[in-house]
Biotite code that builds the C-alpha atoms (Angstrom):
import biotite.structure as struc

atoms = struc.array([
    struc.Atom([-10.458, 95.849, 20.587], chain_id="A", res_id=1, res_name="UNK", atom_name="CA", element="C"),
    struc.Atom([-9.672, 99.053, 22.606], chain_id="A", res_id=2, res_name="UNK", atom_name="CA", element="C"),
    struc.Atom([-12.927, 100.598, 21.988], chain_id="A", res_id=3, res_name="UNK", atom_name="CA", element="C"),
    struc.Atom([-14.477, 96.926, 22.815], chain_id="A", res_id=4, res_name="UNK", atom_name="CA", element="C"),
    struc.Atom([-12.746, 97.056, 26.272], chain_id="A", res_id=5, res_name="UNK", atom_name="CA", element="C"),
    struc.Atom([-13.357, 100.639, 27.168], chain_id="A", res_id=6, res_name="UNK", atom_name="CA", element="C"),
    struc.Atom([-16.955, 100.164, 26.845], chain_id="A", res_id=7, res_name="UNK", atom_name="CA", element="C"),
    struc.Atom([-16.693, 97.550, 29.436], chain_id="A", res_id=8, res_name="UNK", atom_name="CA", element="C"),
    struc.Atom([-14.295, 99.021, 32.303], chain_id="A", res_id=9, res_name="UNK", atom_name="CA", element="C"),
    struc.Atom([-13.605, 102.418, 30.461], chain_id="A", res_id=10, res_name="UNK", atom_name="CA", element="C"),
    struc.Atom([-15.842, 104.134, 33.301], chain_id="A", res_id=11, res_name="UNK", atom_name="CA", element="C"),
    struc.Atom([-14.461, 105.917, 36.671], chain_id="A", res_id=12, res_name="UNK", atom_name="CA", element="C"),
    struc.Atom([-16.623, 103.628, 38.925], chain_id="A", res_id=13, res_name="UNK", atom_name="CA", element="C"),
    struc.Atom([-16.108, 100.452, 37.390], chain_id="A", res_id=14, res_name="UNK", atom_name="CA", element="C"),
    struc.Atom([-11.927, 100.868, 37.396], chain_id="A", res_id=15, res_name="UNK", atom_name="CA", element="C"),
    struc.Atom([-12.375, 101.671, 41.201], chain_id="A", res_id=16, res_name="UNK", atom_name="CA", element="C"),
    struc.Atom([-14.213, 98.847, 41.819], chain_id="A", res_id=17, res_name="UNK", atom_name="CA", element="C"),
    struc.Atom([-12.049, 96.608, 40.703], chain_id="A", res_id=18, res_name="UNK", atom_name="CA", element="C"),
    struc.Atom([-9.438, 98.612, 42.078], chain_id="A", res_id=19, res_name="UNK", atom_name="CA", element="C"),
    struc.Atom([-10.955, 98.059, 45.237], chain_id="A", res_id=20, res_name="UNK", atom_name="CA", element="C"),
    struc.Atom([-11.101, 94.551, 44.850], chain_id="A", res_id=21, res_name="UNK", atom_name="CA", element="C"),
    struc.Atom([-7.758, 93.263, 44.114], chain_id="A", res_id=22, res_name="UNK", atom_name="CA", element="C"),
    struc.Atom([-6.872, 93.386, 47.525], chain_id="A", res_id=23, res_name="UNK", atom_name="CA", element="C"),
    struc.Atom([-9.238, 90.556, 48.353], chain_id="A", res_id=24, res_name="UNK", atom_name="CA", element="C"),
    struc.Atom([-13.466, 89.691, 48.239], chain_id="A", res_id=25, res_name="UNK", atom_name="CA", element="C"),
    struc.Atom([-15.595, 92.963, 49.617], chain_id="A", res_id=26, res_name="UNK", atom_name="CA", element="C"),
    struc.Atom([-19.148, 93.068, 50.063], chain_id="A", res_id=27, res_name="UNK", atom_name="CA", element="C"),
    struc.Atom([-21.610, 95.647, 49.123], chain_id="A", res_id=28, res_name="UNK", atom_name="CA", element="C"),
    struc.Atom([-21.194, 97.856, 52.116], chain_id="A", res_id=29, res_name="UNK", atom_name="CA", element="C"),
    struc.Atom([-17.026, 97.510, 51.724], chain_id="A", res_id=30, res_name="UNK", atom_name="CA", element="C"),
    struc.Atom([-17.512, 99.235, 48.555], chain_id="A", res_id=31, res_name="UNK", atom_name="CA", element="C"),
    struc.Atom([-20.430, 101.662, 49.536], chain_id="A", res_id=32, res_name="UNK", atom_name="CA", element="C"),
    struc.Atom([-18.185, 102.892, 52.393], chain_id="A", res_id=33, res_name="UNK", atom_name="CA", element="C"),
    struc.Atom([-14.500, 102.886, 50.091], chain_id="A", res_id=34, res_name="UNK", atom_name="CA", element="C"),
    struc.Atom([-16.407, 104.420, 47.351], chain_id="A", res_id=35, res_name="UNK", atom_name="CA", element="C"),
    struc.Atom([-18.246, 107.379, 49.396], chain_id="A", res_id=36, res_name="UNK", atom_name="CA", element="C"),
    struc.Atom([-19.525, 109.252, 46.342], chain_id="A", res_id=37, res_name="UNK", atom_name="CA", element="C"),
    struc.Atom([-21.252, 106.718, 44.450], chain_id="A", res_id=38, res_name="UNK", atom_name="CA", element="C"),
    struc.Atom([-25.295, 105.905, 45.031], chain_id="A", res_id=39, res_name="UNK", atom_name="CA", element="C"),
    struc.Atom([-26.439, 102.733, 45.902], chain_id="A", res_id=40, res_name="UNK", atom_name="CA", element="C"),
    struc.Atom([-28.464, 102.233, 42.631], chain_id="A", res_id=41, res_name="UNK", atom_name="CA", element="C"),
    struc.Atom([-25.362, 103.430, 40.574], chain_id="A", res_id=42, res_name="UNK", atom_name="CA", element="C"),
    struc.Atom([-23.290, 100.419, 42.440], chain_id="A", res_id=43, res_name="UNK", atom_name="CA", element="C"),
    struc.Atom([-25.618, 98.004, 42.305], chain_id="A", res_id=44, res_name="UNK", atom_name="CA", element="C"),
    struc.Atom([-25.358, 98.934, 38.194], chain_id="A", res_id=45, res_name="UNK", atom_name="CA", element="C"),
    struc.Atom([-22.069, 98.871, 38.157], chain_id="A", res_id=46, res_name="UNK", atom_name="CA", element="C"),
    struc.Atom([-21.328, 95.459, 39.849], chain_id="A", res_id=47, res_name="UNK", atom_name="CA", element="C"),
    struc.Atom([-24.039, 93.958, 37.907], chain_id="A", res_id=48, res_name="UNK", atom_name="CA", element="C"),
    struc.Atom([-22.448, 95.130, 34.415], chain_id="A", res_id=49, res_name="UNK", atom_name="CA", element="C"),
    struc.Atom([-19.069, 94.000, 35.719], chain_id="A", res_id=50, res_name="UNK", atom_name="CA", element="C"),
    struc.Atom([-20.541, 90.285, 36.580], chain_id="A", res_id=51, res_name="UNK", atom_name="CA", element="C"),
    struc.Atom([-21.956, 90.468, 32.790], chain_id="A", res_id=52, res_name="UNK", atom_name="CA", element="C"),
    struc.Atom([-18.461, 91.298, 31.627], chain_id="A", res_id=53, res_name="UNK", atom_name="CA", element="C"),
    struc.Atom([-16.812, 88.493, 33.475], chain_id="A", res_id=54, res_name="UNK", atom_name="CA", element="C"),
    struc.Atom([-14.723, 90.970, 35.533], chain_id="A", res_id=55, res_name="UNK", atom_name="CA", element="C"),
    struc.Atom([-15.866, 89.717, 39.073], chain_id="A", res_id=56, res_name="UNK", atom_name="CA", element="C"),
    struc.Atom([-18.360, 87.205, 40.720], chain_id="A", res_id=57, res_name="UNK", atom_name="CA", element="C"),
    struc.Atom([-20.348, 87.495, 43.688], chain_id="A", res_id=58, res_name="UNK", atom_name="CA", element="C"),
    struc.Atom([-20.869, 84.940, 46.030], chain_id="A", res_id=59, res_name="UNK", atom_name="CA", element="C"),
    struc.Atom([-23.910, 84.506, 48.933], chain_id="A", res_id=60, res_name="UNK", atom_name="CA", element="C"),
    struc.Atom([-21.540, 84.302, 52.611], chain_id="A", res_id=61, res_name="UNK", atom_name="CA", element="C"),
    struc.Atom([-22.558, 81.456, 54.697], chain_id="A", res_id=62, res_name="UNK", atom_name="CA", element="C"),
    struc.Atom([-25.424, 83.692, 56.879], chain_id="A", res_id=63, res_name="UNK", atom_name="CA", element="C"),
    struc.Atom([-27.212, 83.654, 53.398], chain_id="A", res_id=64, res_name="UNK", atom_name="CA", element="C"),
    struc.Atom([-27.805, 87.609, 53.704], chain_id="A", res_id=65, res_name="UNK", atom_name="CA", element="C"),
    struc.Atom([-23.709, 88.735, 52.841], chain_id="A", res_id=66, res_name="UNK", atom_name="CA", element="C"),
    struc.Atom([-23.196, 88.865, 49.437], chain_id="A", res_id=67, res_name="UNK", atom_name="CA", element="C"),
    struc.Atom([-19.200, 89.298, 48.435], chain_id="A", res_id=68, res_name="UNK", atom_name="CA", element="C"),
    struc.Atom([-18.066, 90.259, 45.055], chain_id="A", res_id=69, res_name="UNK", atom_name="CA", element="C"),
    struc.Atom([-14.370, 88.942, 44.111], chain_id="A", res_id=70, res_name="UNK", atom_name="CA", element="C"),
    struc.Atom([-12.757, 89.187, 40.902], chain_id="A", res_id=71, res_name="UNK", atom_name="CA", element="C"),
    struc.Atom([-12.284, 86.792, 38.291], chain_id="A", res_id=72, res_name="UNK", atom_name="CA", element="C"),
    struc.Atom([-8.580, 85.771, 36.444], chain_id="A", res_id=73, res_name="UNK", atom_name="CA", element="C"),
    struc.Atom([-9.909, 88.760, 33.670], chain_id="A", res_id=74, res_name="UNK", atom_name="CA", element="C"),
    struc.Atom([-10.796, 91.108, 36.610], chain_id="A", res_id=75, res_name="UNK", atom_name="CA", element="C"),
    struc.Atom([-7.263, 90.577, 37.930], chain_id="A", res_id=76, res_name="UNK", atom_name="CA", element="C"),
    struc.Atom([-5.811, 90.926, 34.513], chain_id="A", res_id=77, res_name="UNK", atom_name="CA", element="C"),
    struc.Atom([-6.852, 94.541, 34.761], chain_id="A", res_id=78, res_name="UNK", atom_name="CA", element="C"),
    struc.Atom([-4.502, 95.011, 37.603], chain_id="A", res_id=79, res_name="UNK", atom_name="CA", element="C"),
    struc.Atom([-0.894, 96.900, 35.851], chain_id="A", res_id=80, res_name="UNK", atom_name="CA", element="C"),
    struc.Atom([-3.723, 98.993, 33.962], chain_id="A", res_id=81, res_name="UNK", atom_name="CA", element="C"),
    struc.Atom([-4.620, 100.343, 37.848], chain_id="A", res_id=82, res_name="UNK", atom_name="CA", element="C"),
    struc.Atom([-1.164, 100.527, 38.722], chain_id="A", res_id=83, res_name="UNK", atom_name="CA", element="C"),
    struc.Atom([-0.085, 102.151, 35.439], chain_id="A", res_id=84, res_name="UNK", atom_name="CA", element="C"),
    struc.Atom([-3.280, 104.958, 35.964], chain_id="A", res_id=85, res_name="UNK", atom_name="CA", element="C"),
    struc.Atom([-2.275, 105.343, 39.631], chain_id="A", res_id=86, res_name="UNK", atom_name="CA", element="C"),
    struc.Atom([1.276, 106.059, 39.215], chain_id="A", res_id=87, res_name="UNK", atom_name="CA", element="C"),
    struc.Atom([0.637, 108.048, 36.302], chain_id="A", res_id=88, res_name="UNK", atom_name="CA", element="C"),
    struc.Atom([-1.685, 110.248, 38.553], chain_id="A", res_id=89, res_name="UNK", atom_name="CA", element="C"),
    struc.Atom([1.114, 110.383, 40.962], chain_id="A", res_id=90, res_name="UNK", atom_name="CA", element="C"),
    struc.Atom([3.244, 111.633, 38.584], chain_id="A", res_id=91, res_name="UNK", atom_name="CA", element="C"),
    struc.Atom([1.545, 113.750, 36.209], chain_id="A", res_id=92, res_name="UNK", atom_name="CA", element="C"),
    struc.Atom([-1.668, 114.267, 37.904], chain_id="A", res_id=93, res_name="UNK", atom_name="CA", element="C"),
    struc.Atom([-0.283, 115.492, 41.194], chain_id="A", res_id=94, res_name="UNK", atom_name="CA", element="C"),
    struc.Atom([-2.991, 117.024, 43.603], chain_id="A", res_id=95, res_name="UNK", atom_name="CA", element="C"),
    struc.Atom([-3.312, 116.732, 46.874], chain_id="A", res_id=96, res_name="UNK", atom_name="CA", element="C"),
    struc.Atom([-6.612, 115.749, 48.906], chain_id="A", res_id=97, res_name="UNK", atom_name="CA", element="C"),
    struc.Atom([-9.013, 118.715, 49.603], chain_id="A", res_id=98, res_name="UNK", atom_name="CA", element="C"),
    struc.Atom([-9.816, 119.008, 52.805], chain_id="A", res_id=99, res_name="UNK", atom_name="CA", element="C"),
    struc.Atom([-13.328, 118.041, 51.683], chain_id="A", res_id=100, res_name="UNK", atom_name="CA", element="C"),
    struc.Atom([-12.194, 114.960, 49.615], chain_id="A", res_id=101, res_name="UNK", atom_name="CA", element="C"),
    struc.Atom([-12.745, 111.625, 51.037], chain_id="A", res_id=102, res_name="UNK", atom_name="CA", element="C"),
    struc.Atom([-9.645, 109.760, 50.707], chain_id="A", res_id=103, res_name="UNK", atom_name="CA", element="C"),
    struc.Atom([-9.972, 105.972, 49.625], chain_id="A", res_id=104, res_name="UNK", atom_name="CA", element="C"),
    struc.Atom([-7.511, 103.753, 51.387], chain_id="A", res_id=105, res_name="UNK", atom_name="CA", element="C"),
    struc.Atom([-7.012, 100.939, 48.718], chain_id="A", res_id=106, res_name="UNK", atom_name="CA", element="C"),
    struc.Atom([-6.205, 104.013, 46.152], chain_id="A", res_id=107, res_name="UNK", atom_name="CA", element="C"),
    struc.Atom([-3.637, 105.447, 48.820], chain_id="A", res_id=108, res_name="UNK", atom_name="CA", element="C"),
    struc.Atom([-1.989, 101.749, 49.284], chain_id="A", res_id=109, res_name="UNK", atom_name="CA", element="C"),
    struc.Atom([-2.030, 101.053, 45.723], chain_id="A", res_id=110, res_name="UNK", atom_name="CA", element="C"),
    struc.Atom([-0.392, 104.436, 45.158], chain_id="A", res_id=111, res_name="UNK", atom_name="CA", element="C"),
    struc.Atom([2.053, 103.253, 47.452], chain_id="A", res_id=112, res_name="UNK", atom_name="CA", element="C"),
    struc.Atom([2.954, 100.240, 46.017], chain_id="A", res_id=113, res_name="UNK", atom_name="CA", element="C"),
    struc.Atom([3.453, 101.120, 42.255], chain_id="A", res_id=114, res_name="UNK", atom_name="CA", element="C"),
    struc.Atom([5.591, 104.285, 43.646], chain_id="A", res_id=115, res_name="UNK", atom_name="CA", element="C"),
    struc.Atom([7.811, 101.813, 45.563], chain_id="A", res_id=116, res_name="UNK", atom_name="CA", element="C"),
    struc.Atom([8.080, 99.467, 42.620], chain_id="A", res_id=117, res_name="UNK", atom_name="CA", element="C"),
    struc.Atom([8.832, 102.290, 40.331], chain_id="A", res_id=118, res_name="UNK", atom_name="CA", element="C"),
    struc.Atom([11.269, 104.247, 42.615], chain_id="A", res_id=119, res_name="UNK", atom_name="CA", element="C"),
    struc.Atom([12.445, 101.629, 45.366], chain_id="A", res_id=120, res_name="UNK", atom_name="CA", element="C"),
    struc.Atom([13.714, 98.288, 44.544], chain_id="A", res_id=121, res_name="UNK", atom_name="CA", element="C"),
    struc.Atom([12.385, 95.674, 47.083], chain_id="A", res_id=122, res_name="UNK", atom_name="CA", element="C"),
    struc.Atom([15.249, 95.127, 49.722], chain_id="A", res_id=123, res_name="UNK", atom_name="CA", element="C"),
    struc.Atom([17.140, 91.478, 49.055], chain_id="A", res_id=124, res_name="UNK", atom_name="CA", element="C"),
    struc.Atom([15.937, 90.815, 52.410], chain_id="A", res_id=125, res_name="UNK", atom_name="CA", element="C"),
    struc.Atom([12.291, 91.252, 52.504], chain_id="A", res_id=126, res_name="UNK", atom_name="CA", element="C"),
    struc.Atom([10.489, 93.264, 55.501], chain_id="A", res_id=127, res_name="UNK", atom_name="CA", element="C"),
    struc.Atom([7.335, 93.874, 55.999], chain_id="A", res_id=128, res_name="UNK", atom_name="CA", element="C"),
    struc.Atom([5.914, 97.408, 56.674], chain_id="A", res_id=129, res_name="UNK", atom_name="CA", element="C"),
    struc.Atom([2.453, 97.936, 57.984], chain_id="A", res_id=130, res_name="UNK", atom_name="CA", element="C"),
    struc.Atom([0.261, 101.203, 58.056], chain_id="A", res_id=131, res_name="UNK", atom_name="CA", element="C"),
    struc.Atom([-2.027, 101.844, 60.974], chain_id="A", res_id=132, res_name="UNK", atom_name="CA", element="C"),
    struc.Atom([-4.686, 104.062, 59.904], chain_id="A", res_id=133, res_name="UNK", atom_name="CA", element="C"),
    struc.Atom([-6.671, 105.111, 62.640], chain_id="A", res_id=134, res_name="UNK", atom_name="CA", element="C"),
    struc.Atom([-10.042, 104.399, 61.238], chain_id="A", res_id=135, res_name="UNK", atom_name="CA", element="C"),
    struc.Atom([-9.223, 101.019, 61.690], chain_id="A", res_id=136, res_name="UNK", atom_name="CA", element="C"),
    struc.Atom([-7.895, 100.124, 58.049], chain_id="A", res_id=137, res_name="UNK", atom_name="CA", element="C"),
    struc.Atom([-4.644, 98.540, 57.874], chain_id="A", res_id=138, res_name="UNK", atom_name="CA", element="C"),
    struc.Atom([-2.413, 97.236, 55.353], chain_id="A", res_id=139, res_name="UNK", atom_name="CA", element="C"),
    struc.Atom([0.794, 95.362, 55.072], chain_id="A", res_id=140, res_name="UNK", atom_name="CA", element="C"),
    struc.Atom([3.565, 95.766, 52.412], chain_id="A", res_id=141, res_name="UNK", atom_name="CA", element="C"),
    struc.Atom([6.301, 93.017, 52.112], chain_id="A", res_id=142, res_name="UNK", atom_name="CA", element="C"),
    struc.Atom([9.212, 92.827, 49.610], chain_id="A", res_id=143, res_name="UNK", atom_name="CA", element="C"),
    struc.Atom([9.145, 89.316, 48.497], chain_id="A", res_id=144, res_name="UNK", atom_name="CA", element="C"),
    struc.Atom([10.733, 87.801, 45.270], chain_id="A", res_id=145, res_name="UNK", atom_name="CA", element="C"),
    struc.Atom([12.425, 91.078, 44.211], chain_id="A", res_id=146, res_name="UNK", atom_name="CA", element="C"),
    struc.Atom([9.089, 92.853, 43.803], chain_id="A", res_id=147, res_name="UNK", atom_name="CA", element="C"),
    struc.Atom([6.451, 94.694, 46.705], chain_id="A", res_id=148, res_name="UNK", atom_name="CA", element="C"),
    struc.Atom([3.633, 92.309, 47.371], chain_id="A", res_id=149, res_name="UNK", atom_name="CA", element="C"),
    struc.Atom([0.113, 94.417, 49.240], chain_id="A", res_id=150, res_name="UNK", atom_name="CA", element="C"),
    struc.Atom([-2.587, 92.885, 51.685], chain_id="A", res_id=151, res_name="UNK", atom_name="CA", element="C"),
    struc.Atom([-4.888, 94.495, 53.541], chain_id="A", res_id=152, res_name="UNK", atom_name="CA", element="C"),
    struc.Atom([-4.932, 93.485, 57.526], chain_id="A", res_id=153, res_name="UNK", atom_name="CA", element="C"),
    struc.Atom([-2.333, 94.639, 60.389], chain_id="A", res_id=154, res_name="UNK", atom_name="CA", element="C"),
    struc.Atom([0.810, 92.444, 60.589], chain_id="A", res_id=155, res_name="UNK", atom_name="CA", element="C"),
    struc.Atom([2.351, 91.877, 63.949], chain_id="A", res_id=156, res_name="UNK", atom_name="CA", element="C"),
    struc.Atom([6.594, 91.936, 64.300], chain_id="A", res_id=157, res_name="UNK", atom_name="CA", element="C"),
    struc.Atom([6.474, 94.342, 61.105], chain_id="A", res_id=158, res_name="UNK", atom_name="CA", element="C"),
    struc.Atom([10.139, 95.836, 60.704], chain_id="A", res_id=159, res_name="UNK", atom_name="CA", element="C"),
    struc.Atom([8.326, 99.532, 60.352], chain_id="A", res_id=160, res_name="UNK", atom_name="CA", element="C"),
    struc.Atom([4.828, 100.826, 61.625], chain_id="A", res_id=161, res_name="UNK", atom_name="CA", element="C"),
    struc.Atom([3.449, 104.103, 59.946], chain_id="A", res_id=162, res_name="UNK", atom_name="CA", element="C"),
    struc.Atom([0.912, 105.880, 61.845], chain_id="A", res_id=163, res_name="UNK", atom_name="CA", element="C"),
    struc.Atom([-0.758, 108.307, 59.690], chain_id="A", res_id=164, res_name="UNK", atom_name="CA", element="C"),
    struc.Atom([-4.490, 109.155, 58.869], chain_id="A", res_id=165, res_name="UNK", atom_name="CA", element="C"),
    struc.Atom([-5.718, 108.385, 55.685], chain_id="A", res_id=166, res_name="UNK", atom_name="CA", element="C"),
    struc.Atom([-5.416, 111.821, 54.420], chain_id="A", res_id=167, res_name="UNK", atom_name="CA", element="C"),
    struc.Atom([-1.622, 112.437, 55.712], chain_id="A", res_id=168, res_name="UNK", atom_name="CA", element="C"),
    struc.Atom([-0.189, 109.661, 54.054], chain_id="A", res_id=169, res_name="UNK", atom_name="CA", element="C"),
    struc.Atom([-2.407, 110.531, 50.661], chain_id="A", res_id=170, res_name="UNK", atom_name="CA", element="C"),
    struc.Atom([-0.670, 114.399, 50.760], chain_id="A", res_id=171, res_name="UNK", atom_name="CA", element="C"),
    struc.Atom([2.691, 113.128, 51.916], chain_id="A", res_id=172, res_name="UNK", atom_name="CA", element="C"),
    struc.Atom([2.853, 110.233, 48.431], chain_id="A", res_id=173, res_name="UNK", atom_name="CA", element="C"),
    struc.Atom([1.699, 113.234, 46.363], chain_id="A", res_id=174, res_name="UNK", atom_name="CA", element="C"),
    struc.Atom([4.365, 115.251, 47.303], chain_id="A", res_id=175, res_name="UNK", atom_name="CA", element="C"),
    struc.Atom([7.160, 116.634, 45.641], chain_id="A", res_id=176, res_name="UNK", atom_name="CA", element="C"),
    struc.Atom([10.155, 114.091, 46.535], chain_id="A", res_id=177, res_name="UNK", atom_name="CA", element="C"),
    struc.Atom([12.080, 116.933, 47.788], chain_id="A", res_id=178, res_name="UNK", atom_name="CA", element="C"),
    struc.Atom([10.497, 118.591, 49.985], chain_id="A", res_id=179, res_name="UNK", atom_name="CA", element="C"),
    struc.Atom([9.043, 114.778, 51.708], chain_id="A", res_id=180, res_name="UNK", atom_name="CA", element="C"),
    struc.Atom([10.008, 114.732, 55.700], chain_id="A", res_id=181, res_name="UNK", atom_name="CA", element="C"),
    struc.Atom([9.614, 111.113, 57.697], chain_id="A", res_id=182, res_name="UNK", atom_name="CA", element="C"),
    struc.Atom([8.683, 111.106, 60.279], chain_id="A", res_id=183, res_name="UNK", atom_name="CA", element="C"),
    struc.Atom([6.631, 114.761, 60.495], chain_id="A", res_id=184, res_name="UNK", atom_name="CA", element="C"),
    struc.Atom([3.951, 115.915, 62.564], chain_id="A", res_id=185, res_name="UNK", atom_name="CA", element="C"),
    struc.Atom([1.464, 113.807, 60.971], chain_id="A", res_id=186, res_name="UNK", atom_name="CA", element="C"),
    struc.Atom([3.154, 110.702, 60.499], chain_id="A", res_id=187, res_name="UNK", atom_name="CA", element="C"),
    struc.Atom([4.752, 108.530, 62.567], chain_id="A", res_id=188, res_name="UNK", atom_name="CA", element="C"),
    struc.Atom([6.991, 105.627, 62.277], chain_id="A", res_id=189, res_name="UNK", atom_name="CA", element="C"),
    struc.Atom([7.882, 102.882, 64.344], chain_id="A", res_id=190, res_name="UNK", atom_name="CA", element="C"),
    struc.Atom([10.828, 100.793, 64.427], chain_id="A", res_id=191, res_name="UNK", atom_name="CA", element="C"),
    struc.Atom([14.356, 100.467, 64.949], chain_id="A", res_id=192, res_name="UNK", atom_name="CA", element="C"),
    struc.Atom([16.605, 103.126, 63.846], chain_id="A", res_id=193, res_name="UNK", atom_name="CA", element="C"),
    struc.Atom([18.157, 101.568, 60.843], chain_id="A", res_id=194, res_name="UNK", atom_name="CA", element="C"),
    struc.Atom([14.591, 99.862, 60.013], chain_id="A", res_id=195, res_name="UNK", atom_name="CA", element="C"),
    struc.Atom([13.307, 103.817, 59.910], chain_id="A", res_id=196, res_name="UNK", atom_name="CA", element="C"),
    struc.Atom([16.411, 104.989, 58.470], chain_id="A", res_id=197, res_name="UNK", atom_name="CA", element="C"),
    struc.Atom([15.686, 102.330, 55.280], chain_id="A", res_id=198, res_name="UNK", atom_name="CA", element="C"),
    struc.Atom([12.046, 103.001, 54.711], chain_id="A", res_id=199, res_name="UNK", atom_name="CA", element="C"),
    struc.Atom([12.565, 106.730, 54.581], chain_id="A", res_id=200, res_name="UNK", atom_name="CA", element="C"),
    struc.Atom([15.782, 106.389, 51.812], chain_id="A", res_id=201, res_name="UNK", atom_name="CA", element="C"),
    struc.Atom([12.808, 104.296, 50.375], chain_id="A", res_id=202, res_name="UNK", atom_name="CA", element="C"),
    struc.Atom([10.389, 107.314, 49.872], chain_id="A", res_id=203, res_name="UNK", atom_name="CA", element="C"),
    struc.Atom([13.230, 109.707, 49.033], chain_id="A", res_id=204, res_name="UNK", atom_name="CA", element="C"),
    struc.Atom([13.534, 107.870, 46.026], chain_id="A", res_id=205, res_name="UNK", atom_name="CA", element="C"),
    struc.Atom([16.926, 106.190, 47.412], chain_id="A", res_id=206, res_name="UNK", atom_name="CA", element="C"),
    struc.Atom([18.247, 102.983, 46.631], chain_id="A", res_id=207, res_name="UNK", atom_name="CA", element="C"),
    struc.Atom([17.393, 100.242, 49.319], chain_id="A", res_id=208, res_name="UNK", atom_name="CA", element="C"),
    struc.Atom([19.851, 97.385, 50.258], chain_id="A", res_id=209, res_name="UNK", atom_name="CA", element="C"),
])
């Protein structure tokens, strides 16, 4: 059975598709754009083996021309296997962004999340922190029923903003824990100053209440 499922999503591009898309439907130039090194043709392969599989489906938008590609209940099912590889690359793998090296949002949020849920316990009483990324890509992470719940969009009355580019908060999760410094010169938060005070204990690796 392990051989059976590798041969279907035991490929680089196919987990990062799917990593890609279990923060919500994406079309074809979504994933073109989050997935910078991958060709056209290769994608177009690589969503069409995944709708074989019964790992996503792609629906025509209401113009007729958009075509969005969501995942099914199996494509979702894959998601603790991205979480387990992403926190394992945190971990283990630790290397941070060339200077070269596009970094992928989803894969920096994701990161996020599974580090959180690893090393900080969701507060009893929930907030909601958003990250600003200056490109335009924003994302919103909430504490809700004792666990860390992602979406992608902006969130407005957020108890802590983080301003960062892509790349800054990518090098800053990938970090050795002590030696991390919020806020720094490349990222900034904003909030009050026991909202900040909380999310920074949070990425020291310090409990939360």
């Amino acid at each position: 059975m392990t051989a059976r499922a590798l041969e279907v999503i035991g490929e680089r591009w196919s987990l990062l598709i799917v990593r890609d898309l279990l923060l919500g439907p994406r079309r074809f130039t979504d994933l073109q754009r989050s997935l910078s090194d991958i060709t056209p043709t290769r994608l177009t392969s690589r969503l069409r083996r995944l709708e074989e599989a019964g790992i996503l489906d792609r629906e025509v938008g209401e113009r007729g021309r958009e075509v969005w590609y969501r995942l099914t209940d199996a494509g979702f099912a894959l998601g603790p296997t991205i979480d387990a590889l992403t926190l394992w690359g945190i971990e283990h793998a630790r290397e941070q962004p060339a200077e070269d090296e596009p970094v992928n949002a989803e894969s920096a949020m994701i990161g996020t999340k599974v580090w959180l849920a690893r090393f900080g316990p969701p507060p009893r009483d929930g907030p909601t922190w958003v990250w600003r990324f200056p490109d335009g890509d924003h994302f919103a992470l909430r504490a809700e029923d004792g666990r860390w719940e992602l979406t992608r969009g902006d969130y407005e009355g957020a108890a802590v903003a983080v301003h960062a580019t892509r790349r800054a908060w990518a090098s800053f999760l990938t970090s050795p824990r002590e030696t991390r410094r919020l806020p720094n010169e490349e990222i900034g938060l904003e909030g009050s100053k026991a909202q900040v005070s909380r999310f920074t204990k949070a990425f020291a690796g310090e409990p939360t209440v």
